[in-house]
N, C-alpha and C positions, 0 to 999 in steps of 0.2 A: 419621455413617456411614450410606449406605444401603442397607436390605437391599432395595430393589423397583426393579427394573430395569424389562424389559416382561414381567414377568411376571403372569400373569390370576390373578383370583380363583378358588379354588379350596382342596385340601387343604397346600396349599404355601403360601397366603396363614394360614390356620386356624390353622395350625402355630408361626404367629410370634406371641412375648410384644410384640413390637413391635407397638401399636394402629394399623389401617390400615381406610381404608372407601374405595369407591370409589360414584359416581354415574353414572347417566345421562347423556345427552346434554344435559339442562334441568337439572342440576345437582340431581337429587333421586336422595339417597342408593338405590342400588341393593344394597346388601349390605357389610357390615362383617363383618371376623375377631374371634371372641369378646375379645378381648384390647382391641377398642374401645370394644366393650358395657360391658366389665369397671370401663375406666379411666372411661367419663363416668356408669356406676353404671345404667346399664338394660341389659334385653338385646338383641337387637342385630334382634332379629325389628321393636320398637320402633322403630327406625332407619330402616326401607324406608319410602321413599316423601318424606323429611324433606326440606326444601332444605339442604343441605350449608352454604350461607349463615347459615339459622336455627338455626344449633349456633352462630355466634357469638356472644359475650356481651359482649363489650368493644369498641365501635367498627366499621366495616367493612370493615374492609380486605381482608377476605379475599372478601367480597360484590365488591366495587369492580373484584378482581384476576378473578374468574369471569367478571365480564361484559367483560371485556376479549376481542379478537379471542382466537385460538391461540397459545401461546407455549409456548419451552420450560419448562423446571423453575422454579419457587423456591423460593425459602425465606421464610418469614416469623417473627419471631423474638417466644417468648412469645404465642403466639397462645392466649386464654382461647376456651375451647369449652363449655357448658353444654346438657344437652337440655331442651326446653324445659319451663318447669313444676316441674322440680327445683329443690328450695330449697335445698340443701346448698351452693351458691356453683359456679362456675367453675373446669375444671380447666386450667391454662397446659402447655404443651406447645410447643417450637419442631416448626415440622411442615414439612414439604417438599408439595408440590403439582404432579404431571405432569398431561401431558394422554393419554388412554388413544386405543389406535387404535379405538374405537367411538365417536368424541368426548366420553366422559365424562372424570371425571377421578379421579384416584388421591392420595388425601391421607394421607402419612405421618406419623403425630406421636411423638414423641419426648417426654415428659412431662419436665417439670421441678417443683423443687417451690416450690410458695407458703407463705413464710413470714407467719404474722401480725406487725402489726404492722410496726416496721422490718424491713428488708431485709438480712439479715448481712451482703450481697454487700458491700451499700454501707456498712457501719462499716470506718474504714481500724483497724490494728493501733496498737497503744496507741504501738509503736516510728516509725509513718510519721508517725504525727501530733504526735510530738515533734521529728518530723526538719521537714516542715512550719513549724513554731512556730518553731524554727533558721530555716529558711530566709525567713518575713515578716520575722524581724526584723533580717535581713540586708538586705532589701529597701528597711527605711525611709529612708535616705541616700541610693539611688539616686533613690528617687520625691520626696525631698525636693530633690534636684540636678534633675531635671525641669522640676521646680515653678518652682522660680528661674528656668530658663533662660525656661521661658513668659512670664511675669510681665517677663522682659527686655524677650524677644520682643516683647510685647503694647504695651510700655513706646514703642518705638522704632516701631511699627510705625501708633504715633496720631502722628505725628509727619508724617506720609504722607496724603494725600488717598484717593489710589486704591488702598486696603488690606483691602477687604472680602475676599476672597479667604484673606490672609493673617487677618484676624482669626477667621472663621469655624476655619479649621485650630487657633489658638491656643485658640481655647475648646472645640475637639475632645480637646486633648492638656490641656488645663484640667480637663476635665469626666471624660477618664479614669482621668485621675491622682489625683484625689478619690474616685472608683468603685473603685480599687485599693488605695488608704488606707483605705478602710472594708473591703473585703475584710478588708486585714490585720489591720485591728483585732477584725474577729468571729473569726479562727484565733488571736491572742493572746488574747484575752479574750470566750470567748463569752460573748455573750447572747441572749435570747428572741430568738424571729423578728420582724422587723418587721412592725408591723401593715398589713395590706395597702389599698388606696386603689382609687378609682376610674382607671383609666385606660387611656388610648386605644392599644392595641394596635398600631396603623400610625405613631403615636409612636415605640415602641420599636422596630418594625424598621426605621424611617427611620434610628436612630439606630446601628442593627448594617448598615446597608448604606452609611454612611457611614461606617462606620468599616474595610469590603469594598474600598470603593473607594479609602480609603487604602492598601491592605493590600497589595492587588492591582493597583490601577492598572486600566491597559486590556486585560491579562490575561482575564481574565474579564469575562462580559457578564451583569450583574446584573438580572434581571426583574422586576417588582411583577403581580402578580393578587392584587391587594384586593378584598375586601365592600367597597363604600361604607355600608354600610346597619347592620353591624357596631355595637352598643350599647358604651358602655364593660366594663371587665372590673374585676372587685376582685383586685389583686395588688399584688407589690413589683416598682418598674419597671425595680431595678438587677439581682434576680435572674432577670429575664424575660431583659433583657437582655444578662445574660452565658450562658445557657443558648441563648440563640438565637445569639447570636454563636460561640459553641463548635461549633455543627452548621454556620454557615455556613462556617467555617473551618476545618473538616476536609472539607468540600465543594472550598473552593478548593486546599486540599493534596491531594487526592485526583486534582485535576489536569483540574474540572471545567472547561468553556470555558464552558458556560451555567449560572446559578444561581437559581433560582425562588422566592421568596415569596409564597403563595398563603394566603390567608385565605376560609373559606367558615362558615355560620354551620348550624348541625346539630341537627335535633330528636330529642328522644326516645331519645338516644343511652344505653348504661350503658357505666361506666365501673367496671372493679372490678365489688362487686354492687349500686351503686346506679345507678339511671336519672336523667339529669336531662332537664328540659325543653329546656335549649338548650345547646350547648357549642360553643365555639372551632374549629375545625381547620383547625391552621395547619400548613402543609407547605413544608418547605424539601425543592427536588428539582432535580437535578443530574446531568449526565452523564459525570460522572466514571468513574475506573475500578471504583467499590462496594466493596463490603465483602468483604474476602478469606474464601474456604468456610472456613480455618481461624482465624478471628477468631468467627463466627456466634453459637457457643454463648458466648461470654464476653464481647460485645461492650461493655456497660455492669458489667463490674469494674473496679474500679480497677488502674491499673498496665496496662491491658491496650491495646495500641495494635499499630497495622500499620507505624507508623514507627519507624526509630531511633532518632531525634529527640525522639520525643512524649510524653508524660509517661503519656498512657492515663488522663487525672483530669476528661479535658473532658466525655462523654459520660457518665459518672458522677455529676459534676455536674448534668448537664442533667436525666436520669434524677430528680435529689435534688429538682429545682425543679419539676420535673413534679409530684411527689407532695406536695411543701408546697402546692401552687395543686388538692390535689385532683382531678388529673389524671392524664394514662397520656401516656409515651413509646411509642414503637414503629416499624420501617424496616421497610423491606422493599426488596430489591436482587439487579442483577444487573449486571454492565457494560454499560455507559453509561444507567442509568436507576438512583439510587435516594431513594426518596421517604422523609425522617421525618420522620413524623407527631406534635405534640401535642396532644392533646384535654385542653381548660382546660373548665371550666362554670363559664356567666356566667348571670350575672341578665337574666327576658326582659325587656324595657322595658314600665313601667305602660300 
């Protein structure tokens, strides 16, 4: 909910426990309501003059979004704010961002809270996850009747000169069908996380836009904006893969006509409260219809979806993969534009 319309700063902004700062035309904080002082733990006299930018602590999206022409509202979800020099950690807040009639701008945040360690959001109920365990091992007959039919397929289809076409497809529904067998098998029997490996990031989305283009067909118009220059990555390539596939496919149900995979390579970024030297950022961005105002704040719980359909387990997921590889989820949207961002750190090259 928002309490800030076009309303100015003043005893009416002061008044609100809701923390709110607004800036200058150059994006340096011109004044904050005690209650923003309060929440990033200085007082707010401390705040004049700051770039609104340099309160971020986790990635920059929120720098990225400033320097963009005028636009109306957003939203940005879990956005970490720190002032600088504060060692106490980053405080998360989903915040709202106008543009004010002076050309600065008005940032509302909404605090949410950081839990150490796991995430409660993301532990399912001891009841879901027994319902789950029910449901892979109902699973395994149908992936095993799959299997065979490929293995037909594949059978009949060397039989044929001019089959590449159909063979490539075969080792498509081959290679996911094994992807989906070890799923089941860590939900029936967990174990350790797989130890993670070098490898080549545009791998893995070659292999999630091939499986778009099944999906979708001519539907959708699938883009590539790669780094070429992009070092390998230490991960696990099946859970890259299914995290990235999750976001691109609530992309194409959302009823995008364009789908973007963008890889750019990022220094000196922090993540959480650690800095690293190089990181990832890979962006799937689409112009679909975004993310509904009342999905915002619960986007990545489980159960929680904009569809009838949808189970609300994909983004949750993806969220879980993010944080095994050391890394942060995060979107940002509005109709017909929205961007999610992962930031992975890689190792720089000797």
């Amino acid at each position: 909910m928002h309490y800030i319309g076009a309303m100015e700063s003043g005893p009416a902004l002061d008044a609100l426990t809701t923390p709110v700062a607004w800036t200058d035309a150059d994006g340096r904080i011109a004044g904050a309501n005690p209650a923003f002082g309060r929440w990033l733990g200085v007082g707010s006299r401390r705040l004049l003059g700051v770039p609104l930018a340099a309160l971020e602590a986790e990635g920059d999206g929120l720098g990225r979004w400033l320097a963009q022409p005028p636009r109306e509202t957003w939203r940005m979800r879990r956005l970490a704010l720190a002032f600088p020099g504060q060692g106490d950690g980053p405080r998360f807040a989903d915040a709202s961002v106008q543009r004010r009639d002076d050309g600065g701008w008005l940032i509302e945040a909404h605090p949410v809270e950081e839990f150490p360690g796991e995430d409660p959001a993301l532990a399912l109920p001891g009841a879901l996850a027994a319902a789950l365990k029910g449901l892979a091992h109902e699973l395994r007959n149908p992936l095993a009747g799959l299997k065979g039919a490929a293995q037909l397929l594949a059978r009949r289809a060397a039989t044929r000169l001019d089959n590449d076409d159909e063979r490539e497809l075969i080792d498509l529904i081959d290679t996911e069908v094994a992807r989906l067998a070890t799923l089941l098998d860590r939900l029936l029997s967990p174990q350790p996380a797989r130890a993670h490996e070098p490898l080549n990031i545009h791998g893995v989305l070659e292999r999630v836009l091939r499986l778009a283009e099944t999906d979708a067909g001519w539907a959708v118009r699938l883009l590539r904006d790669y780094d070429p220059s992009l070092p390998e990555l230490d991960g696990d390539p099946d859970r890259l893969t299914q995290a990235t596939w999750n976001l691109v496919r609530n992309a194409i149900e959302a009823g995008a006509a364009n789908v973007t995979l963008r890889t750019r390579a990022e220094h000196g970024l922090r993540i959480g409260e650690q800095r690293h030297p190089l990181v990832l950022r890979l962006e799937i961005i689409d112009d679909g219809r975004g993310v509904p105002e009342a999905l915002a704040e619960q986007l990545f719980l489980p159960l929680v979806s904009g569809r009838a359909e949808g189970t609300g387990l994909g983004l949750a997921l993806a969220q879980q993969v993010a944080r095994e590889h050391r890394g942060s989820l995060a979107y940002r949207s509005r109709p017909g534009h929205t961007v999610f961002t992962l930031l992975l750190p890689m190792q720089e090259p000797a």
